[in-house]
PQR file with spaces between the fields and no chain letter, atoms N, CA, C, O and H, PARSE charges and radii, in Angstrom:
ATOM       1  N    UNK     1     180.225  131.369  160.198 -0.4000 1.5000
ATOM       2  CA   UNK     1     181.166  131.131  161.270 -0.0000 2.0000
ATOM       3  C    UNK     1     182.252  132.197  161.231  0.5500 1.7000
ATOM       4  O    UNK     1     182.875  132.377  160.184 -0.5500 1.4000
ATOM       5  N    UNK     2     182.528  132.971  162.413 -0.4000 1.5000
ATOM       6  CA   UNK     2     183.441  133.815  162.633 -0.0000 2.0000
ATOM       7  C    UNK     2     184.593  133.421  163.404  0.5500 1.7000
ATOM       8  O    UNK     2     184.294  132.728  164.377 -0.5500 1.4000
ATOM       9  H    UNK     2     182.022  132.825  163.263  0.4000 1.0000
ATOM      10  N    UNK     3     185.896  133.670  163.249 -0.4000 1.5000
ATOM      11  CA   UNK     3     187.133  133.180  163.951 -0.0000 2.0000
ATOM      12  C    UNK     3     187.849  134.449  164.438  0.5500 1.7000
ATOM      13  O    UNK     3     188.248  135.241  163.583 -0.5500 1.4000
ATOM      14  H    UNK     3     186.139  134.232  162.459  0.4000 1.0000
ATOM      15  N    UNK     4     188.049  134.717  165.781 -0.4000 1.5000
ATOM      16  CA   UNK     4     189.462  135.368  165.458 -0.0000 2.0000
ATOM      17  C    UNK     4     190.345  135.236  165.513  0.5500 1.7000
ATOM      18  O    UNK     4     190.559  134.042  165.723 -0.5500 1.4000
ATOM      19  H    UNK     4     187.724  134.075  166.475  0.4000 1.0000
ATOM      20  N    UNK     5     191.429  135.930  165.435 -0.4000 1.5000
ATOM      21  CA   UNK     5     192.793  135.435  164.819 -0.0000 2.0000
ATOM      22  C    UNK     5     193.865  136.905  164.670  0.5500 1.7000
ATOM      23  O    UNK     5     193.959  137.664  163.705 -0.5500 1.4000
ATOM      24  H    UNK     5     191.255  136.900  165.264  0.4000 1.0000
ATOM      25  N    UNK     6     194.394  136.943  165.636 -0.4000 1.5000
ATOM      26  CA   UNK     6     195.633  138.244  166.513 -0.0000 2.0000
ATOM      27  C    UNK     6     194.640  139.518  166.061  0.5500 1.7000
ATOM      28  O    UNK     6     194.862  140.400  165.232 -0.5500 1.4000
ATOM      29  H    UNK     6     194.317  136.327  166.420  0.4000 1.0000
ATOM      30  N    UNK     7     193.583  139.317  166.823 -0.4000 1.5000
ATOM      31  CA   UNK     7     192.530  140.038  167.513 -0.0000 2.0000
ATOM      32  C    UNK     7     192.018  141.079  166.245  0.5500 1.7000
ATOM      33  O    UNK     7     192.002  142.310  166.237 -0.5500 1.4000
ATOM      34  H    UNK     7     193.403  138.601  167.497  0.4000 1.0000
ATOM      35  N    UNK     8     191.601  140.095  165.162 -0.4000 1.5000
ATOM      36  CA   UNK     8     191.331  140.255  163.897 -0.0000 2.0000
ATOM      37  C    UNK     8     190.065  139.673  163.940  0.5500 1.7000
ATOM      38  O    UNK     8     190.122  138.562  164.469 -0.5500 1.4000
ATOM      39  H    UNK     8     191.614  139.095  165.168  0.4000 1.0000
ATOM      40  N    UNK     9     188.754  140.049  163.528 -0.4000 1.5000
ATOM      41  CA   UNK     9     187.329  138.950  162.782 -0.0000 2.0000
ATOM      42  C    UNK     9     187.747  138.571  161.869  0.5500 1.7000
ATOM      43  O    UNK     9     187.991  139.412  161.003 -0.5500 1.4000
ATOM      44  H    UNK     9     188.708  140.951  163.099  0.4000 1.0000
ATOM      45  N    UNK    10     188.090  136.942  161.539 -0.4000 1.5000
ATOM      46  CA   UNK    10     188.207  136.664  160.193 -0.0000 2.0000
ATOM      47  C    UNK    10     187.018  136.219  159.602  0.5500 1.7000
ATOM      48  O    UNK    10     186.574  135.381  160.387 -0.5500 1.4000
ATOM      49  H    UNK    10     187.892  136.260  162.242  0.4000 1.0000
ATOM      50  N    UNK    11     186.285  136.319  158.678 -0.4000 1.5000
ATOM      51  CA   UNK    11     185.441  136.068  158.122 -0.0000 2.0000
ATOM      52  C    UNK    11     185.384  134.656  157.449  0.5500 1.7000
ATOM      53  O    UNK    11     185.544  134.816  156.239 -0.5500 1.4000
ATOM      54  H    UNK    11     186.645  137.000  158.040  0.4000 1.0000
ATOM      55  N    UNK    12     185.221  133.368  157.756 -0.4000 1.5000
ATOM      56  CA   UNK    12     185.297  132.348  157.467 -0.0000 2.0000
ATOM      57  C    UNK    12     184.304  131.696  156.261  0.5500 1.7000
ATOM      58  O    UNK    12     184.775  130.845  155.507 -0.5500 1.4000
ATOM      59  H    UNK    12     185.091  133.238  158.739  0.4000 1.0000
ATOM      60  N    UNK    13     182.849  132.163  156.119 -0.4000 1.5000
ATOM      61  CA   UNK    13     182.094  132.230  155.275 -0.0000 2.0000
ATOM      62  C    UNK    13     182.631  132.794  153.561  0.5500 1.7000
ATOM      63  O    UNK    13     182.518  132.084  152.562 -0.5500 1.4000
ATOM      64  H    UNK    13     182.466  132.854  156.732  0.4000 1.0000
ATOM      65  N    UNK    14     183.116  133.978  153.566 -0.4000 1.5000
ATOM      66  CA   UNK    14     183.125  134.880  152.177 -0.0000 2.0000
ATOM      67  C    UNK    14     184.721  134.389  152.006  0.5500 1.7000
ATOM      68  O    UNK    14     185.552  134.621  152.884 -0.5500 1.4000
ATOM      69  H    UNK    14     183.208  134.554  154.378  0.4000 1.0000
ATOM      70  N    UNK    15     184.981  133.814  150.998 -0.4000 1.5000
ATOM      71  CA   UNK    15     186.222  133.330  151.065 -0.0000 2.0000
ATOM      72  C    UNK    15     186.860  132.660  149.728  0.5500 1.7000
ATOM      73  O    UNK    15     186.214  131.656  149.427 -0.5500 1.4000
ATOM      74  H    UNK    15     184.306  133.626  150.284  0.4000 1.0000
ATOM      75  N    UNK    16     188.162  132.971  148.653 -0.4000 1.5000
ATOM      76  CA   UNK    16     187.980  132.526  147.798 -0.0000 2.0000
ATOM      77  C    UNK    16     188.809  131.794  147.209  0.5500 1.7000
ATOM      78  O    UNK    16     189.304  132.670  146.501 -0.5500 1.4000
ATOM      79  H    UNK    16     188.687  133.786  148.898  0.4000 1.0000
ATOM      80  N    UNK    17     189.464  130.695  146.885 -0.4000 1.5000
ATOM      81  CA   UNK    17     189.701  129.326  146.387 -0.0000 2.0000
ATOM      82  C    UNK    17     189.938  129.045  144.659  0.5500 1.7000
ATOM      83  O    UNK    17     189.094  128.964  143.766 -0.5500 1.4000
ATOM      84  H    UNK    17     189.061  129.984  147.461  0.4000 1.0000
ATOM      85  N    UNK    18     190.919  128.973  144.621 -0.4000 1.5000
ATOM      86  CA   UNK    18     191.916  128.765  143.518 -0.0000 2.0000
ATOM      87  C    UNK    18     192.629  128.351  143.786  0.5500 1.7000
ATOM      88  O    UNK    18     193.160  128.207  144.887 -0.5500 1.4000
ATOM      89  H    UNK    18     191.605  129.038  145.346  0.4000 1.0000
ATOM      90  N    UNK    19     192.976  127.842  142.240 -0.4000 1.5000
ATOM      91  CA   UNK    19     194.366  126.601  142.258 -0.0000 2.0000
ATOM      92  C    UNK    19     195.488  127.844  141.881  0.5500 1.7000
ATOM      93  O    UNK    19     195.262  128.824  141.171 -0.5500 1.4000
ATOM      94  H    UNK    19     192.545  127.958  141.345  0.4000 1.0000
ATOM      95  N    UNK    20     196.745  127.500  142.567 -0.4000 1.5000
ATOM      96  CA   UNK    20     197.703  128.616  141.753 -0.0000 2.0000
ATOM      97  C    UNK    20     199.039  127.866  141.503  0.5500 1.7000
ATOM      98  O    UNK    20     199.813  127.796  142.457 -0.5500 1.4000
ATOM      99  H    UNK    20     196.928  126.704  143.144  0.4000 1.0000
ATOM     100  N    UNK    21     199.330  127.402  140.538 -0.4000 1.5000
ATOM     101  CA   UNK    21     200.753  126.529  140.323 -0.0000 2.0000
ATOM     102  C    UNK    21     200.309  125.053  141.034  0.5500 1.7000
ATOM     103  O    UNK    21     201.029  124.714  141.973 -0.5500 1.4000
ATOM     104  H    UNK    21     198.701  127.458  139.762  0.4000 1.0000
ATOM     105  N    UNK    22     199.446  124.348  140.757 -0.4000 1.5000
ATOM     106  CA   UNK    22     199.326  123.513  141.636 -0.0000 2.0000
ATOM     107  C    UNK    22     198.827  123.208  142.761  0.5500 1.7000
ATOM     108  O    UNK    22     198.265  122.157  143.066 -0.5500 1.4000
ATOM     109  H    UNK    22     198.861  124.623  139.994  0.4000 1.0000
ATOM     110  N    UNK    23     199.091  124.429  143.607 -0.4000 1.5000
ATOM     111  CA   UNK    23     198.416  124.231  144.935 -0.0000 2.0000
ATOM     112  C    UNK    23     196.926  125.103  144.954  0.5500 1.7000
ATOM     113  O    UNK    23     196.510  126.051  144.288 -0.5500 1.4000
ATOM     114  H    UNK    23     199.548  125.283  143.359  0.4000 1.0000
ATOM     115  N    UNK    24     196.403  124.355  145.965 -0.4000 1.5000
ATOM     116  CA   UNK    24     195.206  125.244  146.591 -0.0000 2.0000
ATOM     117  C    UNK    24     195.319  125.869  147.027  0.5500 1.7000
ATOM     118  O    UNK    24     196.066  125.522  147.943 -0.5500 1.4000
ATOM     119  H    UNK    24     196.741  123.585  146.506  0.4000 1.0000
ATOM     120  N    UNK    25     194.988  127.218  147.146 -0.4000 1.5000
ATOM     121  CA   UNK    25     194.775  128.129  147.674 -0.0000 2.0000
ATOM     122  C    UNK    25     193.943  129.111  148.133  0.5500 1.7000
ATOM     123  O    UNK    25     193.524  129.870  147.260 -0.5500 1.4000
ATOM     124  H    UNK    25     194.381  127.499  146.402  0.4000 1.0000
ATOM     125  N    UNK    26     193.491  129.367  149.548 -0.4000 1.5000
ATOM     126  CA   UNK    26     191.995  129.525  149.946 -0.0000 2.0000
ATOM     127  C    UNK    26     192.367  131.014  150.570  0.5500 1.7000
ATOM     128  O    UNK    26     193.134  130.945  151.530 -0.5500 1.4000
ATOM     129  H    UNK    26     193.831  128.750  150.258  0.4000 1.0000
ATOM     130  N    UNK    27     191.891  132.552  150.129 -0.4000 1.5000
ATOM     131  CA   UNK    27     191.885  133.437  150.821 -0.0000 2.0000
ATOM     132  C    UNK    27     190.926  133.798  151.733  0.5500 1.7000
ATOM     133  O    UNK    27     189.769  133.540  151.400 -0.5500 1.4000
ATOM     134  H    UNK    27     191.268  132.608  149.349  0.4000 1.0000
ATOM     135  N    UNK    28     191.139  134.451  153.045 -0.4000 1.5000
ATOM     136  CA   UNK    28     190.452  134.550  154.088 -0.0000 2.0000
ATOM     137  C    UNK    28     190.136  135.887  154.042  0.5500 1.7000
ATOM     138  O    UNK    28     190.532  136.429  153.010 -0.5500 1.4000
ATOM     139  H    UNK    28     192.079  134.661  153.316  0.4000 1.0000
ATOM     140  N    UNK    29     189.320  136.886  155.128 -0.4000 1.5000
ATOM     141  CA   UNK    29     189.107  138.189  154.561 -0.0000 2.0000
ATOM     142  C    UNK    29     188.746  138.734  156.145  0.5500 1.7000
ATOM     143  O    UNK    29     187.923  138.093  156.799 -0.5500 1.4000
ATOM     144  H    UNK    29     188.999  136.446  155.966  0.4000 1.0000
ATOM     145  N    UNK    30     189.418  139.978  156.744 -0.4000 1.5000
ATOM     146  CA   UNK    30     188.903  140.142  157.814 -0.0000 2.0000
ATOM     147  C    UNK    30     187.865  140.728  157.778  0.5500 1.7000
ATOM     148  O    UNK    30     187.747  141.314  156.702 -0.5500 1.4000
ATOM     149  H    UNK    30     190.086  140.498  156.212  0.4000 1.0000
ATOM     150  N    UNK    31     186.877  140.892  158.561 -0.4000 1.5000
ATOM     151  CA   UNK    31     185.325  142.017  158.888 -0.0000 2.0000
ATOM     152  C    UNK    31     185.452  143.193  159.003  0.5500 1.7000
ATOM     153  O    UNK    31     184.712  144.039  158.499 -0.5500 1.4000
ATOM     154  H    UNK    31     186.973  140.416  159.435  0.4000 1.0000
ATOM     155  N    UNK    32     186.648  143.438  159.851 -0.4000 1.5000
ATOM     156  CA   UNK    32     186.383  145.201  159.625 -0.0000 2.0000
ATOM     157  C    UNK    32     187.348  145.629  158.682  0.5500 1.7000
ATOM     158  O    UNK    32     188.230  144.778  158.570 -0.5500 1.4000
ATOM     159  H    UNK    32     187.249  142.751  160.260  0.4000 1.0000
ATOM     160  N    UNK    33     187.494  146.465  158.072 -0.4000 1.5000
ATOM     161  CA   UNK    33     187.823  146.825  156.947 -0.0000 2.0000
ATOM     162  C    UNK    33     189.627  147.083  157.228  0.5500 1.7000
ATOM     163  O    UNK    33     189.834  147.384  158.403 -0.5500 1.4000
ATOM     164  H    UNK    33     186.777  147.156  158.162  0.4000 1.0000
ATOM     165  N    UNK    34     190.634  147.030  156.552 -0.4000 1.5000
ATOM     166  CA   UNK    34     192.205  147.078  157.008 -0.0000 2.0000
ATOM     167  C    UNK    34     192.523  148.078  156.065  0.5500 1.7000
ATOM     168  O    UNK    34     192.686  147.863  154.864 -0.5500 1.4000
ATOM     169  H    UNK    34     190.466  146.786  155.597  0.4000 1.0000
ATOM     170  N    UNK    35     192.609  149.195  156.633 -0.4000 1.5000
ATOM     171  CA   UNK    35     192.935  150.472  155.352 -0.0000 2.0000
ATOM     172  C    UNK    35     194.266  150.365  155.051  0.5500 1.7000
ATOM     173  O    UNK    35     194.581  150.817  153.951 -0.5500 1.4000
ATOM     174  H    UNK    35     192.476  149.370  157.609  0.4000 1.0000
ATOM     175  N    UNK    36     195.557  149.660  156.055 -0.4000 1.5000
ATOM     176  CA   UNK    36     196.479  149.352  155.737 -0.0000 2.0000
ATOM     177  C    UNK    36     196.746  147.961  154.696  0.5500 1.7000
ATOM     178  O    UNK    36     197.526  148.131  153.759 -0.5500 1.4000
ATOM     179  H    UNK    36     195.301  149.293  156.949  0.4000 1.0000
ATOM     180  N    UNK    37     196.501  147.446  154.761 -0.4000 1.5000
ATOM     181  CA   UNK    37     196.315  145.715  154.021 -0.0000 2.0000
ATOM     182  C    UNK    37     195.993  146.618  152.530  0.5500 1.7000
ATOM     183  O    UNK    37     196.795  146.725  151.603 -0.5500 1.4000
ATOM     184  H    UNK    37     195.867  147.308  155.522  0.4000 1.0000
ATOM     185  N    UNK    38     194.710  147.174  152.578 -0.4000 1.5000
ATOM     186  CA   UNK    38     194.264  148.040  151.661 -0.0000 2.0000
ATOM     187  C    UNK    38     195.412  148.452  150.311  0.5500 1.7000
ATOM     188  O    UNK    38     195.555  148.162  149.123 -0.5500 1.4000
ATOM     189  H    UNK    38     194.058  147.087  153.331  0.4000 1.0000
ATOM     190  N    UNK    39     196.126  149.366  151.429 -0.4000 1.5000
ATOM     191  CA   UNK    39     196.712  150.034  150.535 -0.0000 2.0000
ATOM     192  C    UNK    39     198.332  149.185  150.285  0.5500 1.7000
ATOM     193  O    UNK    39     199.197  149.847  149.711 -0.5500 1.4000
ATOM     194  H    UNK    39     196.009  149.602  152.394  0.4000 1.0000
ATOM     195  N    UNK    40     198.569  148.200  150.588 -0.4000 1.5000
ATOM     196  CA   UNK    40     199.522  147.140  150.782 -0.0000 2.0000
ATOM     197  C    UNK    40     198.896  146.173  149.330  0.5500 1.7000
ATOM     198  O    UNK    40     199.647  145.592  148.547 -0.5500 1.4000
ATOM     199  H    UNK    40     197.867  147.663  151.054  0.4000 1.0000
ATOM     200  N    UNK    41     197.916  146.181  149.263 -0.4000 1.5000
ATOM     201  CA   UNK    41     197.496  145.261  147.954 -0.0000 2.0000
ATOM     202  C    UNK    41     197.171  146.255  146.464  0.5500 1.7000
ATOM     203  O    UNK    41     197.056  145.898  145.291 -0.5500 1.4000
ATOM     204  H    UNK    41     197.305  146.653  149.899  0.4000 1.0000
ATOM     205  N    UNK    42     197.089  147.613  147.102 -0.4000 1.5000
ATOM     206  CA   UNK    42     197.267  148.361  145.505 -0.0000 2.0000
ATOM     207  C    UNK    42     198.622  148.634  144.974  0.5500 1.7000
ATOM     208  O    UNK    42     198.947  148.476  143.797 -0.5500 1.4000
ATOM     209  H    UNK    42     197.183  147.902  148.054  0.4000 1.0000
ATOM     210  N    UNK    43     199.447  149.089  146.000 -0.4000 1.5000
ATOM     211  CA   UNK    43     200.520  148.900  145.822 -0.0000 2.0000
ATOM     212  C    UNK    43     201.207  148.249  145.180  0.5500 1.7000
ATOM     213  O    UNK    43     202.068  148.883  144.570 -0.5500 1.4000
ATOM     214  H    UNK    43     199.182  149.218  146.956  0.4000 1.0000
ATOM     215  N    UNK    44     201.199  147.228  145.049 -0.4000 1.5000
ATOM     216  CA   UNK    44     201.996  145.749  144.576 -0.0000 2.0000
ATOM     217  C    UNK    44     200.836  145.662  143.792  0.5500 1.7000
ATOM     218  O    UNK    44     201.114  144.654  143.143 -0.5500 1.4000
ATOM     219  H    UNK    44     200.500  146.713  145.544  0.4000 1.0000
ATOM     220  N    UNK    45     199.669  146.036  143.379 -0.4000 1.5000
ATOM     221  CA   UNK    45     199.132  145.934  142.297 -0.0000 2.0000
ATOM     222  C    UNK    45     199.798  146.852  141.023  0.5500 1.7000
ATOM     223  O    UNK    45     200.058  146.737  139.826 -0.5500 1.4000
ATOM     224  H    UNK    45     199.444  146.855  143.906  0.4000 1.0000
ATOM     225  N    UNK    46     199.871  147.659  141.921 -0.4000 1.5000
ATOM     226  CA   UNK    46     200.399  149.077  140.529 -0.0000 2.0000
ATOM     227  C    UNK    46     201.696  148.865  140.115  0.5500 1.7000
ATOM     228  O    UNK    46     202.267  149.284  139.108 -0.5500 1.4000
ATOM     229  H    UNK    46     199.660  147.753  142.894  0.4000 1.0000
ATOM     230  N    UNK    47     202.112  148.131  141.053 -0.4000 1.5000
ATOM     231  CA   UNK    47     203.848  148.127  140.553 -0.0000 2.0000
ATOM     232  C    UNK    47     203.990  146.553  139.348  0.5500 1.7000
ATOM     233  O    UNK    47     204.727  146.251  138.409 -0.5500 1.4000
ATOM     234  H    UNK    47     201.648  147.790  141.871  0.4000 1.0000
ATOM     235  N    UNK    48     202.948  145.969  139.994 -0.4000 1.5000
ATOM     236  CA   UNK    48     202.877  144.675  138.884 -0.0000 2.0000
ATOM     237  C    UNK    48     201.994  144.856  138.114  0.5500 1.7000
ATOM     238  O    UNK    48     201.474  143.770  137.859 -0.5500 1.4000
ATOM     239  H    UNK    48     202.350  146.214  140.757  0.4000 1.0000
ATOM     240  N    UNK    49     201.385  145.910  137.427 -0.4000 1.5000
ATOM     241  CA   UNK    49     200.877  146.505  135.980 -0.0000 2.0000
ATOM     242  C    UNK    49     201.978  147.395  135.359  0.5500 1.7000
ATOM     243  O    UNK    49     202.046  147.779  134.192 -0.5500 1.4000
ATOM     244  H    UNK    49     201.807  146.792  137.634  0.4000 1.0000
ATOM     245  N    UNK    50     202.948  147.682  136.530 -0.4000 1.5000
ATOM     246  CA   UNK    50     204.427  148.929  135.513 -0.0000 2.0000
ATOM     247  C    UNK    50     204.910  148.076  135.293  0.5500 1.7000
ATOM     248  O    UNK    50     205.332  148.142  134.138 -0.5500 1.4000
ATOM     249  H    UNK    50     202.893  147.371  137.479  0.4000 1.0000
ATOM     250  N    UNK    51     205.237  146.834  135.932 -0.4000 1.5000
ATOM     251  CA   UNK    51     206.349  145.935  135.227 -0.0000 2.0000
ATOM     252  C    UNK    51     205.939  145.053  134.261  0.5500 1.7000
ATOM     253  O    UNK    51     206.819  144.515  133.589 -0.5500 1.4000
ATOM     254  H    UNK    51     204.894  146.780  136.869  0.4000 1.0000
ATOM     255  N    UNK    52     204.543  144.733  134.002 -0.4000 1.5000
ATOM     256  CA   UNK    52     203.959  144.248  132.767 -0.0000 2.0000
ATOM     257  C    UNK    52     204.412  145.302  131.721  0.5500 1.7000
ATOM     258  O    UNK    52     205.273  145.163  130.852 -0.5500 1.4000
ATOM     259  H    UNK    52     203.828  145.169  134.548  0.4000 1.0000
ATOM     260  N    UNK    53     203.695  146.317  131.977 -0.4000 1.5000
ATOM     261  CA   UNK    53     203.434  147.348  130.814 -0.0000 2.0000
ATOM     262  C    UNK    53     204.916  147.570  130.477  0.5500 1.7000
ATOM     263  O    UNK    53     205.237  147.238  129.336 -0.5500 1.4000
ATOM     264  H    UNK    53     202.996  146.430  132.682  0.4000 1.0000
ATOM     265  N    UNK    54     205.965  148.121  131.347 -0.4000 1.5000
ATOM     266  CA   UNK    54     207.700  147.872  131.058 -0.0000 2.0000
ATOM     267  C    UNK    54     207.804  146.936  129.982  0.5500 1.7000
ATOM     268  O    UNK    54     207.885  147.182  128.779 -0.5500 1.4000
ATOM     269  H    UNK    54     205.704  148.391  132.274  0.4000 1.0000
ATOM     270  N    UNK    55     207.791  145.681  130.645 -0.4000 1.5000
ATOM     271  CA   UNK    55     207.843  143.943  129.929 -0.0000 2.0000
ATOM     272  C    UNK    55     207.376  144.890  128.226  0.5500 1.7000
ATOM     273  O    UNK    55     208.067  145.607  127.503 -0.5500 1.4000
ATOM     274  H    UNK    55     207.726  145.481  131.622  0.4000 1.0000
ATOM     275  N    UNK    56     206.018  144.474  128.129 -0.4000 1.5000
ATOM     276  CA   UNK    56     205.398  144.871  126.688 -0.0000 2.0000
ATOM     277  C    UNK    56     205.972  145.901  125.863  0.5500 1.7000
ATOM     278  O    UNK    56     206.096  145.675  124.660 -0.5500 1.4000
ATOM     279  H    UNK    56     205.457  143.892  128.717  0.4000 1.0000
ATOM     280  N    UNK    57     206.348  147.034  126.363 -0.4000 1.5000
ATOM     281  CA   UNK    57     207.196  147.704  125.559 -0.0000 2.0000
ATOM     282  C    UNK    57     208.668  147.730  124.981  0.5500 1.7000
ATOM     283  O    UNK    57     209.045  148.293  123.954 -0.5500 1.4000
ATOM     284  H    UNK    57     206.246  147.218  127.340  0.4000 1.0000
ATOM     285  N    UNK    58     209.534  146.867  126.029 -0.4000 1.5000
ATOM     286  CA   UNK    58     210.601  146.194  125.626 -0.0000 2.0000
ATOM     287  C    UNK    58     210.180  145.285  124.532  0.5500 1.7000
ATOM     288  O    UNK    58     210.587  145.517  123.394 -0.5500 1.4000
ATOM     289  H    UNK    58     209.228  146.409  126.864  0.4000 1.0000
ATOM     290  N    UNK    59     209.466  144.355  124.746 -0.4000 1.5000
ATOM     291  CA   UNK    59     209.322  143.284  123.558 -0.0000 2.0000
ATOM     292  C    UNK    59     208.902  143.917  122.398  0.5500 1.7000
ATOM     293  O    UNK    59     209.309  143.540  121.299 -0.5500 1.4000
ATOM     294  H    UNK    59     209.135  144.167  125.671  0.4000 1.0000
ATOM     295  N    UNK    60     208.103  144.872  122.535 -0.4000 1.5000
ATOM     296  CA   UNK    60     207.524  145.868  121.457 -0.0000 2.0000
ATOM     297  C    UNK    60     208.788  146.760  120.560  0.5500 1.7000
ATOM     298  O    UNK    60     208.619  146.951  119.356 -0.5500 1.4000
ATOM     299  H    UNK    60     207.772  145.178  123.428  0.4000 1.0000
ATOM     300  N    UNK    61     209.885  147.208  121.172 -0.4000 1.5000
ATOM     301  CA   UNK    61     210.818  147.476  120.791 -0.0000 2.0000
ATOM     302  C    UNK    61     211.987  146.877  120.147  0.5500 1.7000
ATOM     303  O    UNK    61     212.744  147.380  119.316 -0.5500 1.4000
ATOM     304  H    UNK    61     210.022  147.053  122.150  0.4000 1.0000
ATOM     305  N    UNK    62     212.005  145.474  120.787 -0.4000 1.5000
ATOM     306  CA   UNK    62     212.912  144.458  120.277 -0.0000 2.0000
ATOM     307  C    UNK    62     212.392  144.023  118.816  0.5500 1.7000
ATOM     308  O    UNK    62     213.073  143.708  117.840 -0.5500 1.4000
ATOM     309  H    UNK    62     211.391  145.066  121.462  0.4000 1.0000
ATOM     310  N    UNK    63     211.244  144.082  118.920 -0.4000 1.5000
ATOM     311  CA   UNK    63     210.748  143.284  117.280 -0.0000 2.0000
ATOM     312  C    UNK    63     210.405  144.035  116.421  0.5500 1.7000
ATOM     313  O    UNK    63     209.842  143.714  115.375 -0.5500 1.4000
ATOM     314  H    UNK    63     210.691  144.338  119.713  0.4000 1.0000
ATOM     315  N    UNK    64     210.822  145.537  116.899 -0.4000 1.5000
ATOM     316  CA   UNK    64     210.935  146.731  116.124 -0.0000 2.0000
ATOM     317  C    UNK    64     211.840  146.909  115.582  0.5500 1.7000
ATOM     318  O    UNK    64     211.895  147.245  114.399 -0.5500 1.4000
ATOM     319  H    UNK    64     211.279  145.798  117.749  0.4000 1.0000
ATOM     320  N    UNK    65     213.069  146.665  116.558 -0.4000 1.5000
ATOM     321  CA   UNK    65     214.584  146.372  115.972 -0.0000 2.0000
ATOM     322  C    UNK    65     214.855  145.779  114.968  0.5500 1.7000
ATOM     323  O    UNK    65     215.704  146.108  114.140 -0.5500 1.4000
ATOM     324  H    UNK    65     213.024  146.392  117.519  0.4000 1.0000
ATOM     325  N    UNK    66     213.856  144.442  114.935 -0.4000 1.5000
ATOM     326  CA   UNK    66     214.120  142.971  114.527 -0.0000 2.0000
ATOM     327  C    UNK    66     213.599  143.649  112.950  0.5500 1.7000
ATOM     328  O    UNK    66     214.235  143.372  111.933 -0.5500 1.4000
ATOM     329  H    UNK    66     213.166  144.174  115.608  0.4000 1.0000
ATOM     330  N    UNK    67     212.795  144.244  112.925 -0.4000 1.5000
ATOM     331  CA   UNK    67     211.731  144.422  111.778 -0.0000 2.0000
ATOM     332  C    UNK    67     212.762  145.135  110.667  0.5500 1.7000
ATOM     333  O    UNK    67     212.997  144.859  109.490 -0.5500 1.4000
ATOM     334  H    UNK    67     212.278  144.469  113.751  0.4000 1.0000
ATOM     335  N    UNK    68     213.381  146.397  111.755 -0.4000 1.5000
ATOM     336  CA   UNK    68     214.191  147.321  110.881 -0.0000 2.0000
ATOM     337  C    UNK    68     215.405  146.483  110.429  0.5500 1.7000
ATOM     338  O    UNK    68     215.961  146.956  109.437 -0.5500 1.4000
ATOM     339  H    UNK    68     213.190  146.621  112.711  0.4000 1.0000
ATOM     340  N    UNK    69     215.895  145.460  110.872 -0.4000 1.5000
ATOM     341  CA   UNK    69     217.471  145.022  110.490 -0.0000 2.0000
ATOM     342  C    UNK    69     217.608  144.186  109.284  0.5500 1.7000
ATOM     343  O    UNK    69     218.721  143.810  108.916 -0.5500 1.4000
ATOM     344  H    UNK    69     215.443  145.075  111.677  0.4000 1.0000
């Protein structure tokens, strides 16, 4: 079953479903490909692997501190 939706194919079939904090949550996926969306989800991917990897090296440093004192 195909829907559209602000003149989008949404793909109603391929679709994927997880719980996140409690709630359900069901992602939808359009048909033709969104090179913008695209690059809107690496984005905010890459920036939330620098701020992990940030995170880890602070803590890595703090218990370095901790070690030397």
């Amino acid at each position: 079953m195909k829907v559209r939706y602000e003149e989008k194919e949404i793909d109603t079939i391929n679709t994927r479903s997880f719980k996140m904090n409690g709630c359900n949550v069901r992602l939808f996926f359009t048909v033709e490909p969104n090179t913008t969306l695209n690059g809107m989800v690496l984005d905010n991917l890459i920036q939330v692997i620098e701020r992990k990897r940030r995170t880890a090296d602070d803590v890595q440093i703090q218990e370095s501190h901790l070690r030397h004192a």
